[in-house]
C-alpha positions in Angstrom: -37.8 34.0 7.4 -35.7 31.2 5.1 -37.6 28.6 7.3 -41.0 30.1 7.2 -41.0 30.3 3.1 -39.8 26.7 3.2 -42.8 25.2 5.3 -45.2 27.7 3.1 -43.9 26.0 -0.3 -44.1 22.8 1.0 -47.7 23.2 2.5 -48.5 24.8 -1.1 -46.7 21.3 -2.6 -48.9 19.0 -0.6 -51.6 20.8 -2.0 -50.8 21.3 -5.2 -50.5 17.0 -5.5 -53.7 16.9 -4.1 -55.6 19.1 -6.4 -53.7 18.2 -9.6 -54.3 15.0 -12.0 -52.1 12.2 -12.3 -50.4 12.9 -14.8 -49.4 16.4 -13.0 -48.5 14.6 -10.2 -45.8 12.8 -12.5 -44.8 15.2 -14.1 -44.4 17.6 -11.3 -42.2 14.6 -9.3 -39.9 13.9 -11.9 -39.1 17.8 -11.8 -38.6 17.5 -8.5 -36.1 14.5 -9.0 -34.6 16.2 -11.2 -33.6 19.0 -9.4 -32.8 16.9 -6.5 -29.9 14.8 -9.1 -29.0 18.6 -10.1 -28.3 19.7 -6.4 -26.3 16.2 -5.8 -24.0 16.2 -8.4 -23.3 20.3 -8.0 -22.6 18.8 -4.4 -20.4 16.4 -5.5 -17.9 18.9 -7.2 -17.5 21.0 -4.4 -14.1 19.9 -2.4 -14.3 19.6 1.4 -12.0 21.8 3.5 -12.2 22.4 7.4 -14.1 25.7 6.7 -17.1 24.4 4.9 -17.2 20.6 6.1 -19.6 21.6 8.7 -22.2 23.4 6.5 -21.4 20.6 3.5 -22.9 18.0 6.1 -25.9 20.3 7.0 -26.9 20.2 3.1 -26.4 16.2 2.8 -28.3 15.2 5.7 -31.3 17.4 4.6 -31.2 15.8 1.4 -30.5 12.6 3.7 -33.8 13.1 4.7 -35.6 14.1 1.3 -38.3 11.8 0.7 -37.3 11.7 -3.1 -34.2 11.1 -2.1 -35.0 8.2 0.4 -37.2 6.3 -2.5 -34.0 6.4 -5.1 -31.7 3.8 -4.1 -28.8 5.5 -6.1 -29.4 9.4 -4.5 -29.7 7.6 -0.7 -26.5 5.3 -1.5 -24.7 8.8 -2.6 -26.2 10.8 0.0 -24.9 8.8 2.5 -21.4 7.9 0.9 -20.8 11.7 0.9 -21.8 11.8 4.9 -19.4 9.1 5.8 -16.5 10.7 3.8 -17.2 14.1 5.2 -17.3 12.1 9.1 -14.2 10.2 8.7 -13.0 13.1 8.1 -13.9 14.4 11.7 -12.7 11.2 13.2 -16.4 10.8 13.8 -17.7 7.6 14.5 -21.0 7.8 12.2 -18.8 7.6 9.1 -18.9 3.7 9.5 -22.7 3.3 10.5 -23.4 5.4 7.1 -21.2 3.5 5.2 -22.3 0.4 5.6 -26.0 1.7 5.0 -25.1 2.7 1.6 -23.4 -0.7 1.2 -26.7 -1.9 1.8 -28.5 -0.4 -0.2 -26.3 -0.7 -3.2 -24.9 -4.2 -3.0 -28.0 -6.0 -4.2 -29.1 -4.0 -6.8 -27.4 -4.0 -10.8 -25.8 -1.5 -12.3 -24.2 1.4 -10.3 -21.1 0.5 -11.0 -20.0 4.4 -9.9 -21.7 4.3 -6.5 -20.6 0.6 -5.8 -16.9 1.2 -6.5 -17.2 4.6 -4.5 -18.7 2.8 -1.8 -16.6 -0.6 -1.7 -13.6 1.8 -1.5 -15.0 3.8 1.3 -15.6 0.7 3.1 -12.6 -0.7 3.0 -11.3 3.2 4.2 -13.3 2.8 7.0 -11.9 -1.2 7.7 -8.2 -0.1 7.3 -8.6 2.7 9.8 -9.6 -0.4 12.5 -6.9 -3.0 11.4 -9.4 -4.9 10.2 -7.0 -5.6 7.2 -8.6 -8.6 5.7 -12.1 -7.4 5.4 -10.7 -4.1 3.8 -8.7 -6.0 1.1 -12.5 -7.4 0.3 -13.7 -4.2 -0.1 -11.0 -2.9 -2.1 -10.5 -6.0 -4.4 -14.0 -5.3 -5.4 -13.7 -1.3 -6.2 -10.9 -2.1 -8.1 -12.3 -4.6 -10.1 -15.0 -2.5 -10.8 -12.1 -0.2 -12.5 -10.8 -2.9 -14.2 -13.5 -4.3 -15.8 -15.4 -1.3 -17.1 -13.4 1.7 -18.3 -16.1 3.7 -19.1 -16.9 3.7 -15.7 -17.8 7.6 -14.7 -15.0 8.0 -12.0 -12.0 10.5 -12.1 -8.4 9.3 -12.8 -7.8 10.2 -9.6 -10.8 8.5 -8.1 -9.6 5.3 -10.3 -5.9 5.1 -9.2 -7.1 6.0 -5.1 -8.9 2.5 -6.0 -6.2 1.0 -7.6 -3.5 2.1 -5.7 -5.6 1.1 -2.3 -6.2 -2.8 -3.4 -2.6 -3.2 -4.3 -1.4 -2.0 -1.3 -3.2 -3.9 0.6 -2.5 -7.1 -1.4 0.8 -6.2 -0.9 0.5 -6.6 2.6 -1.5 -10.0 2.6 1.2 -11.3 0.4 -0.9 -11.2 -2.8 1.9 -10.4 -4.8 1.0 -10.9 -8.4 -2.0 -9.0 -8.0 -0.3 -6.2 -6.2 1.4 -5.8 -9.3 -1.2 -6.1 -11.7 -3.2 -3.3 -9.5 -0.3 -1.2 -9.6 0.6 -1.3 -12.9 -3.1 -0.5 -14.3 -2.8 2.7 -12.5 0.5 3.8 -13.8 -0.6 5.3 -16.5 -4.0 7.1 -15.4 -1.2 8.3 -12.9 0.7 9.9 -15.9 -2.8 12.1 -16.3 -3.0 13.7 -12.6 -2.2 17.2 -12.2 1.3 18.1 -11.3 2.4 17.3 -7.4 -0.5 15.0 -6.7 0.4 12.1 -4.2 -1.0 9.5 -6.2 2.0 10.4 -9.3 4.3 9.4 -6.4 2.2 6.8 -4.6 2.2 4.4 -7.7 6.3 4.5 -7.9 7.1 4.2 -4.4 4.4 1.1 -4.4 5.4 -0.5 -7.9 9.2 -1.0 -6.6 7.7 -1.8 -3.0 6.2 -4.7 -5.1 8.9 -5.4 -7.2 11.2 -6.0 -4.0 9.1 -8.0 -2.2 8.6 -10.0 -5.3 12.4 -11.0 -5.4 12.9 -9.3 -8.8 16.8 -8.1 -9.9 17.6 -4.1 -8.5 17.5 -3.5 -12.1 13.6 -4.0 -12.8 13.5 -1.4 -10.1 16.0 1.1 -11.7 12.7 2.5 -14.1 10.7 3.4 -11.6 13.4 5.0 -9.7 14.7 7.1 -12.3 10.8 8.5 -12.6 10.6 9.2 -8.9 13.8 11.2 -8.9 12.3 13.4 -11.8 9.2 13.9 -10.1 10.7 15.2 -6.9 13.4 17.3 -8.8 10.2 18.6 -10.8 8.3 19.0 -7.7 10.2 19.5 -4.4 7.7 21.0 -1.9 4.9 18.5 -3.2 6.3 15.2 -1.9 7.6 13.4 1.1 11.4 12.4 0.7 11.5 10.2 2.9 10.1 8.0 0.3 12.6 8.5 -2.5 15.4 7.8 0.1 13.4 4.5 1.2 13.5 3.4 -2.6 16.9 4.3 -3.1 17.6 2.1 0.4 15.8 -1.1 -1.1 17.9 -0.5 -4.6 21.1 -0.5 -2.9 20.3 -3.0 -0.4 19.4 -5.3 -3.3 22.6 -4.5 -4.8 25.1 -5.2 -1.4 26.1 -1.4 -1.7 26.8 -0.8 1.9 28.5 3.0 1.6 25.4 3.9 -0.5 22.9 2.3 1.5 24.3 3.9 4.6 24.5 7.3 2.4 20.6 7.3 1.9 19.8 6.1 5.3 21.9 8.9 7.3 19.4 11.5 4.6 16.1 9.2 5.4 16.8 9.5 9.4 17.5 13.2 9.1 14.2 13.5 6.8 12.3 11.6 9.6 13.7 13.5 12.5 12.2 16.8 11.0 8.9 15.1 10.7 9.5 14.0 14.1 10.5 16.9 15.6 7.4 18.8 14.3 4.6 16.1 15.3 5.3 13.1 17.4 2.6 10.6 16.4 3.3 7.0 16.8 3.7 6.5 13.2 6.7 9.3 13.1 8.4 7.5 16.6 8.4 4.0 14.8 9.7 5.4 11.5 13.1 7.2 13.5 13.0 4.1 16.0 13.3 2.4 12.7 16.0 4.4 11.1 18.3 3.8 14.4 18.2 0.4 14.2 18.9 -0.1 10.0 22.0 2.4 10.6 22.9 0.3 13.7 22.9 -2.9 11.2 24.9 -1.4 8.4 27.4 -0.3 10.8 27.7 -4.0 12.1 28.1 -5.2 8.9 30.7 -2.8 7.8 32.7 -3.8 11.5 32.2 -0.2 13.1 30.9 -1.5 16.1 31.5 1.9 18.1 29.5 3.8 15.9 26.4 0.6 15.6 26.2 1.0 19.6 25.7 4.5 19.6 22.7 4.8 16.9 21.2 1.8 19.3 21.5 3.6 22.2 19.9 6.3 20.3 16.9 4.2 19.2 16.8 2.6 23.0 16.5 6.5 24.3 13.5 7.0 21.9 11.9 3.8 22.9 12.3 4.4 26.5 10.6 8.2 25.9 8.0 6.7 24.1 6.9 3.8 26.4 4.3 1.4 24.7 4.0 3.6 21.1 7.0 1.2 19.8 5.0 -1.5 17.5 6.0 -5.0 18.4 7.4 -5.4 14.5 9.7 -2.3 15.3 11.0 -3.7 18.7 11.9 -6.9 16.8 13.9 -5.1 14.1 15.7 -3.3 17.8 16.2 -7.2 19.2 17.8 -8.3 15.9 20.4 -4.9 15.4 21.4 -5.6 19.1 22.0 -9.2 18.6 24.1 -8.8 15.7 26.1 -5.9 17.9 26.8 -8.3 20.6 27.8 -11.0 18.4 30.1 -8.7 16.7 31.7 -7.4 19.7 32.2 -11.4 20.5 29.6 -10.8 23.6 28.2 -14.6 22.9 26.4 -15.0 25.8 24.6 -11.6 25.6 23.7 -12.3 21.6 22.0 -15.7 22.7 19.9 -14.1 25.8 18.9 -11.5 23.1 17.9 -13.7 20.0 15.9 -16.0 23.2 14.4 -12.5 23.7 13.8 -12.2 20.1 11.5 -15.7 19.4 9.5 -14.9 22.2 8.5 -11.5 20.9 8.3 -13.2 17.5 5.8 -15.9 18.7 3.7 -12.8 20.7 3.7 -11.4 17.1 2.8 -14.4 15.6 0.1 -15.3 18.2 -1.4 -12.0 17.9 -1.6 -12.1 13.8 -2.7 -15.8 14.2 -5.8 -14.9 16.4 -6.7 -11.5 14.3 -6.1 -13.5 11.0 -8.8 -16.0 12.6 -11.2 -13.4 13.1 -10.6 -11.6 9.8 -11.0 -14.6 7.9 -14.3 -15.7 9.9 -15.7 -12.4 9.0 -14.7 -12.3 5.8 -16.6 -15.5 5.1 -19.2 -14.4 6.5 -19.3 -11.2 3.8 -18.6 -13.7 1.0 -21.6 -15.7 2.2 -23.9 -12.7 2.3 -22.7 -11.5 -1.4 -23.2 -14.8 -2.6 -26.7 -14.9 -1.0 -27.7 -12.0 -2.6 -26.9 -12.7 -5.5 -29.3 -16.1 -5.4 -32.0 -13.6 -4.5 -31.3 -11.1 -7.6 -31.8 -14.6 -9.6 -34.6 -15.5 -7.2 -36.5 -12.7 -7.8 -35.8 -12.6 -11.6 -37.2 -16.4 -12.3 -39.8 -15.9 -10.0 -40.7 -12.2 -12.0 -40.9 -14.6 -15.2 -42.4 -17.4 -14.2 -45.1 -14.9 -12.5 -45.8 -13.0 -16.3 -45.8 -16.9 -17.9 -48.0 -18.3 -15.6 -51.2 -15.5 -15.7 -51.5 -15.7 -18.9 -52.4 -19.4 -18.8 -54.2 -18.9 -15.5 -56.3 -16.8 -16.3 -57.0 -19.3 -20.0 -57.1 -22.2 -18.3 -58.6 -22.5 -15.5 -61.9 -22.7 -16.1 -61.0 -26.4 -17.8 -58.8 -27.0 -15.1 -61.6 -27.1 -12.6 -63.8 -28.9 -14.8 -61.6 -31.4 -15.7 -59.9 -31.9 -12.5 -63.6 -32.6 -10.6 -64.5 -35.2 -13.6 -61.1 -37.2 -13.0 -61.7 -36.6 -9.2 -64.7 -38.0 -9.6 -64.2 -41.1 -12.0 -60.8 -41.9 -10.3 -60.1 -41.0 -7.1 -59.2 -44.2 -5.7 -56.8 -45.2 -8.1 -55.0 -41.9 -7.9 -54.7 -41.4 -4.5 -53.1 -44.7 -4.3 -50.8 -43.6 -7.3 -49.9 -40.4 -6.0 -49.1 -42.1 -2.6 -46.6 -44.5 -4.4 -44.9 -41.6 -6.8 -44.8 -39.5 -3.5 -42.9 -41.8 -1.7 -40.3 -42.4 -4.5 -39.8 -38.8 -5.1 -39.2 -38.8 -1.3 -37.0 -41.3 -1.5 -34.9 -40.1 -4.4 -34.5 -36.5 -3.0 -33.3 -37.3 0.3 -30.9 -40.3 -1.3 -29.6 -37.3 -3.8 -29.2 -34.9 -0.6 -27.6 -37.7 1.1 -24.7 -38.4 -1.6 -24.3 -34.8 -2.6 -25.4 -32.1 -0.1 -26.0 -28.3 -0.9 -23.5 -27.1 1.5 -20.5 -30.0 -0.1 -20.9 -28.4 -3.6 -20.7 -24.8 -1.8 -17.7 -25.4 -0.8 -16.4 -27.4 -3.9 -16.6 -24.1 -5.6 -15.4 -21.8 -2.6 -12.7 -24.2 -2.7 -11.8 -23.8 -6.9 -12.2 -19.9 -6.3 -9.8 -20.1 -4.0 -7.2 -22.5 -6.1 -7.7 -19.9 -9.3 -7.5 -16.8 -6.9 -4.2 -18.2 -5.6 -2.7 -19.6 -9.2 -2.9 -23.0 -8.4 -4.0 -23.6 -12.0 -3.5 -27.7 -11.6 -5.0 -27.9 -8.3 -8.3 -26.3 -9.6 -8.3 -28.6 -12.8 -7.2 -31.5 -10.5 -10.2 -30.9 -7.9 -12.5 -29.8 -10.9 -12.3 -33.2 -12.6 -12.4 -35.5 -9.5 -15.5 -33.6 -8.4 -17.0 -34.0 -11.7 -16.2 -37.8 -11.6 -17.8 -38.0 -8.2 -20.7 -35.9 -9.2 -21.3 -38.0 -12.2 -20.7 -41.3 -10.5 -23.2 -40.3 -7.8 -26.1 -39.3 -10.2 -25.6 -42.5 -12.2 -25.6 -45.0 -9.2 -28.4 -42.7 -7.3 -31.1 -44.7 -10.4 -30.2 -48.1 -9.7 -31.5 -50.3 -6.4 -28.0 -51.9 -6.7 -24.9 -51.4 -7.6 -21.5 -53.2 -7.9 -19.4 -53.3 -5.3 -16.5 -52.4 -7.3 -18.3 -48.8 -8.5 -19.3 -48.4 -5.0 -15.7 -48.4 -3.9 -15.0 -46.0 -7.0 -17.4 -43.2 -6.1 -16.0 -43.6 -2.3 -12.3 -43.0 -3.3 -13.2 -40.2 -5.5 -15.0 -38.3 -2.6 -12.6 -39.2 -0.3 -9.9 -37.8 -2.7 -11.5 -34.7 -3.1 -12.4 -34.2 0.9 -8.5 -34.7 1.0 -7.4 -31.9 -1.4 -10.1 -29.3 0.2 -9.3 -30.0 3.6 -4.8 -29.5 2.2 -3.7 -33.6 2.8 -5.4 -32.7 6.0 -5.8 -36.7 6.9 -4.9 -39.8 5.8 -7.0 -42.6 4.2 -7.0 -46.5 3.5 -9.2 -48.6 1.8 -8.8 -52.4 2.3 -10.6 -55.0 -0.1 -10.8 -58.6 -0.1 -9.1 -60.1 -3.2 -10.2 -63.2 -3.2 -13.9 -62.0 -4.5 -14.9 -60.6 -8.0 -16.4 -57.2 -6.5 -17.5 -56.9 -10.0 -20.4 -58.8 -9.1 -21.3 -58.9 -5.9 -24.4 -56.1 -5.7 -25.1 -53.1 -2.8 -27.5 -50.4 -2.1 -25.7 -47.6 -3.4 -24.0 -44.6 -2.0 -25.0 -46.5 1.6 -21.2 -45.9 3.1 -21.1 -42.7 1.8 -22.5 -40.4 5.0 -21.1 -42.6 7.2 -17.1 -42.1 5.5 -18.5 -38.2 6.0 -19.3 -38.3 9.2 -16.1 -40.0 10.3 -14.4 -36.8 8.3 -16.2 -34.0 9.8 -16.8 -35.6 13.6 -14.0 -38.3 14.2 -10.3 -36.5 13.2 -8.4 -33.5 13.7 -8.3 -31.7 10.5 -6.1 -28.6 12.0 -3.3 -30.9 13.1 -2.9 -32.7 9.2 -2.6 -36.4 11.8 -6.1 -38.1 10.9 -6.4 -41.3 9.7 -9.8 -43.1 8.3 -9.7 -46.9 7.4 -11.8 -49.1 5.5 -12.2 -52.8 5.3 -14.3 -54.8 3.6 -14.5 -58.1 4.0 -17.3 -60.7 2.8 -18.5 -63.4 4.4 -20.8 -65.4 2.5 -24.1 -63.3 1.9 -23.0 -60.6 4.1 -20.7 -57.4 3.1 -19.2 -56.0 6.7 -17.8 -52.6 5.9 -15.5 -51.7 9.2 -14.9 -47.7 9.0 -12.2 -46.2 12.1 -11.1 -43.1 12.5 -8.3 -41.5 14.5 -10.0 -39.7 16.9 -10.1 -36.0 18.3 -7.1 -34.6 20.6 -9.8 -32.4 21.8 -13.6 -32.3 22.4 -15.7 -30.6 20.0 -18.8 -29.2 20.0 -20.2 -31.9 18.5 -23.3 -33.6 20.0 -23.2 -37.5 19.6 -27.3 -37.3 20.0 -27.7 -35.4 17.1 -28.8 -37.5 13.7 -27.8 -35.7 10.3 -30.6 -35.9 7.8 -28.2 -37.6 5.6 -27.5 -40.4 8.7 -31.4 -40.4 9.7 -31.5 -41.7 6.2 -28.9 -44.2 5.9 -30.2 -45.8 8.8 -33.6 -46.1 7.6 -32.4 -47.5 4.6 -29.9 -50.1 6.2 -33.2 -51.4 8.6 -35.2 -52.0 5.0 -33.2 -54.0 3.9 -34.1 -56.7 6.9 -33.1 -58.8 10.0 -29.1 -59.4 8.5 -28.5 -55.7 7.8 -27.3 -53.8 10.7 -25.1 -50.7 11.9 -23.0 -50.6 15.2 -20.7 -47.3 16.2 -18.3 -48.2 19.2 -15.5 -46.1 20.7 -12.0 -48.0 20.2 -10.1 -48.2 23.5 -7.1 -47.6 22.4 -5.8 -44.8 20.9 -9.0 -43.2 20.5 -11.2 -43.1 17.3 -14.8 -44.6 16.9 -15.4 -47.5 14.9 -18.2 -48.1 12.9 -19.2 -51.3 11.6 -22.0 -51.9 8.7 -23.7 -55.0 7.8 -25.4 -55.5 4.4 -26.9 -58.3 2.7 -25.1 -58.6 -0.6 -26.8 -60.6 -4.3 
């Protein structure tokens, strides 16, 4: 009967549109809309449980599939943020596909700060759950900047310190110290503002001396924090796991040397974690006891009780042997280290060596492993950067082009009446003489532009910038200012010398240290470089094309060295012999073959050798492969005033 009203109404809607006047029509939609906000944030409020998660997700995807809904970027970004929260939590593999379409849909747009902090966070949920740690620090970073920057942002404290809490966590475990503690800190006190027993009042303590620990600082700077996590589980002792006061008290006293009190608070941690255990074995319980085995097994070693170390590893080596592959690789090293520290304690020298030989080659397994997901990680973080950054070019795109468009229809439409006149008179009177003009002001605007593309190309000053974010992201204050000012000098120098038909030889060799200098600081000292000059000329006067070396110093860069290995070397040597400036440029060589095609011609080098055959029959360009040791040698010939 429900169903049957519905399609009546909405037979009587379609109607109703057709029969009303436009301003009805208006009216009547923006009703509509407004109901359909109404229904969304009553939705909002109402908490998921297992009981009404089903029928919750049969009311979002109806309005998933409202047309109102679909033609309002903000409602269909909400809609389907609210799907994927209520999928994930089903374990349901839709919760990422409907995430990332409200990414989509949100990401380019301004404003929404809500929605796009929401939905940043969500995605990096949905990243963390596939180790795809990286990627998920992007996403969090980004809600949690949104928190930062705007506190009149309309998002719960709680909603604010899940955000917070989530990006320093996960800068805490990429290393991202500072930040870690900048993030945790802002939420502190929103934390002091959650209702009594919620995890994120404990969360924020446990992390801040996590932080604090990993950050080298004294026990002391710890001692706060710990006092206000005792409170809160005295004040609330069914509420909260503790495990994790008993972990905090375990990095205190390990900070402090206090064996008898660091083995007190792990003998209550393993009993804690044994409970857990014992009432659901999931791999993250088993690693946690596995864990607990091994740090009592180490205190006992240090404290000489080597009876008592052996038996808690026997106890972990059980456990490991019940639960064959859920041991991590991290926990099985922590297992390799107690045992070789038992075995070196009970003088078994031999036994202690086979296990530590044991240990490096499950620490390079580790390594390898991080190494290769790191790679990937960082690849596809790139690749998100690059698509935010492309975006954003579009927003401003769109906007120029938006008021350019109003600028120019106003003198269109005045104009062009006089345009068309005027332009068929001068067509008329002049069309020879223009032509010829317009051929010679082509060809010098072609020239220029692909001279300018050739000393400084889009993609160079791309990752200029990438490379300063990265400098300031990371602290390294002097290195930014450092690779700020030599790309300045480079940039300026390059403008300058792109007017003239010659420069001297002197500037030349200027602009090419500076570029070389900064290619060394973006690519970390990656290679090695030496310029030779002849000293027995004034290089001061002796004139050259400019920025003509330039792509070829680039291309011997990018093409001719190693730059993982930090082992390539570029030379060059100029030497003058009487009208003629020969400008010999080696490299070291690849260890490996690349991808790169030698019959492919950059524009940049498509250029240079056009410009090199202008100059006449004594200019030249040969490229030869040196026999020994690898390496190709290039050697230019210019005619030199």
């Amino acid at each position: 009967m429900r169903q049957l009203l519905s399609v009546i109404f909405s037979a009587w809607m379609i109607v109703y549109l057709f029969s009303c006047t436009e301003n009805d029509k208006k009216g009547l939609l923006a009703k509509s809309d407004d109901a359909i906000s109404d229904q969304i944030n009553d939705l909002e409020k109402v908490g998921a449980n297992p009981i009404n998660r089903d029928s919750l997700i049969t009311v979002w995807r109806k309005l998933d599939r409202n047309l109102i809904v679909k033609n309002d970027t903000i409602q269909s970004s909400t809609v389907k943020y609210q799907l994927a929260r209520l999928y994930s939590m089903k374990g349901n593999d839709s919760a990422r596909v409907l995430i990332e379409d409200a990414l989509e849909l949100i990401d380019p747009i301004d404003g929404g700060f809500k929605n796009k902090a929401l939905i940043y966070n969500g995605m990096g949920n949905v990243l963390s759950m596939s180790a795809r740690m990286k990627e998920a620090s992007y996403y969090y970073n980004k809600a949690a900047a949104i928190v930062l920057a705007d506190s009149t942002v309309d998002l719960s404290f709680i909603a604010k310190t899940s955000m917070l809490l989530s990006a320093a966590q996960s800068n805490l475990l990429s290393f991202q110290y500072d930040l870690a503690e900048t993030m945790n800190r802002a939420a502190l006190p929103m934390a002091d503002s959650l209702p009594q027993g919620h995890i994120n009042r404990q969360r924020v303590l446990v992390q801040m001396i996590q932080t604090l620990n990993k950050r080298q600082k004294p026990a002391d700077s710890m001692a706060f924090y710990l006092q206000k996590l005792e409170v809160l589980h005295a004040q609330n002792p069914d509420k909260y796991n503790i495990s994790f006061l008993y972990d905090s008290k375990i990095q205190y006293f390990e900070k402090h040397k206090q064996l008898d009190s660091l083995l007190h608070y792990q003998l209550l941690k393993i009993k804690s974690d044994g409970y857990l255990y014992n009432e659901e074995a999931t791999s993250s319980e088993i690693n946690n006891l596995f864990i607990d085995y091994c740090n009592i097994a180490a205190i006992y070693t240090a404290q000489k009780h080597a009876t008592l170390a052996s038996q808690f590893l026997e106890k972990a080596k059980l456990l490991k042997e019940k639960h064959t592959g859920l041991i991590f690789a991290d926990s099985d090293l922590v297992y390799q280290q107690s045992l070789a520290s038992l075995y070196n304690l009970q003088g078994k020298k031999n036994e202690a060596i086979a296990v530590l030989t044991q240990t490096a080659e499950l620490q390079k397994g580790i390594y390898q492993t991080e190494n290769t997901q790191a790679v990937a990680e960082m690849n596809a973080l790139h690749q998100l950067q690059t698509k935010d950054r492309s975006i954003h070019k579009l927003n401003e795109g769109i906007k120029i082009n938006k008021l350019q468009l109003q600028q120019n229809r106003l003198w269109l439409a005045v104009s062009v009446l006089g345009i068309i006149l005027l332009g068929v008179t001068i067509l008329f009177l002049f069309y020879s003489f223009r032509q010829r003009r317009f051929l010679q002001e082509k060809e010098k605007i072609l020239l220029q532009q692909q001279l300018l593309r050739t000393q400084m190309e889009p993609h160079f000053i791309f990752n200029t910038l990438a490379a300063v974010q990265s400098f300031v992201r990371l602290d390294k204050k002097e290195i930014a200012i450092k690779y700020l000012n030599r790309f300045s000098r480079l940039l300026r120098s390059s403008l300058e010398l792109s007017r003239e038909n010659l420069v001297p030889l002197d500037e030349e060799i200027e602009t090419l240290e500076n570029y070389l200098s900064l290619q060394q600081m973006r690519y970390e000292d990656a290679f090695r470089y030496t310029i030779l000059q002849s000293i027995e000329h004034d290089l001061g006067a002796i004139m050259v094309p400019p920025m003509l070396i330039q792509p070829y110093v680039e291309n011997a860069i990018l093409h001719g060295i190693d730059l993982e290995d930090g082992l390539g070397d570029i030379s060059i040597h100029f030497e003058i012999e009487q009208d003629i400036l020969q400008v010999k440029i080696a490299d070291s060589g690849k260890t490996e073959t690349s991808n790169f095609d030698p019959a492919h011609r950059s524009l940049s080098g498509t250029i240079s050798h056009e410009r090199i055959q202008l100059l006449g029959k004594k200019a030249s360009v040969s490229i030869t492969e040196i026999p020994e040791g690898g390496g190709t040698l290039v050697i230019l010939r210019i005619p030199v005033e």
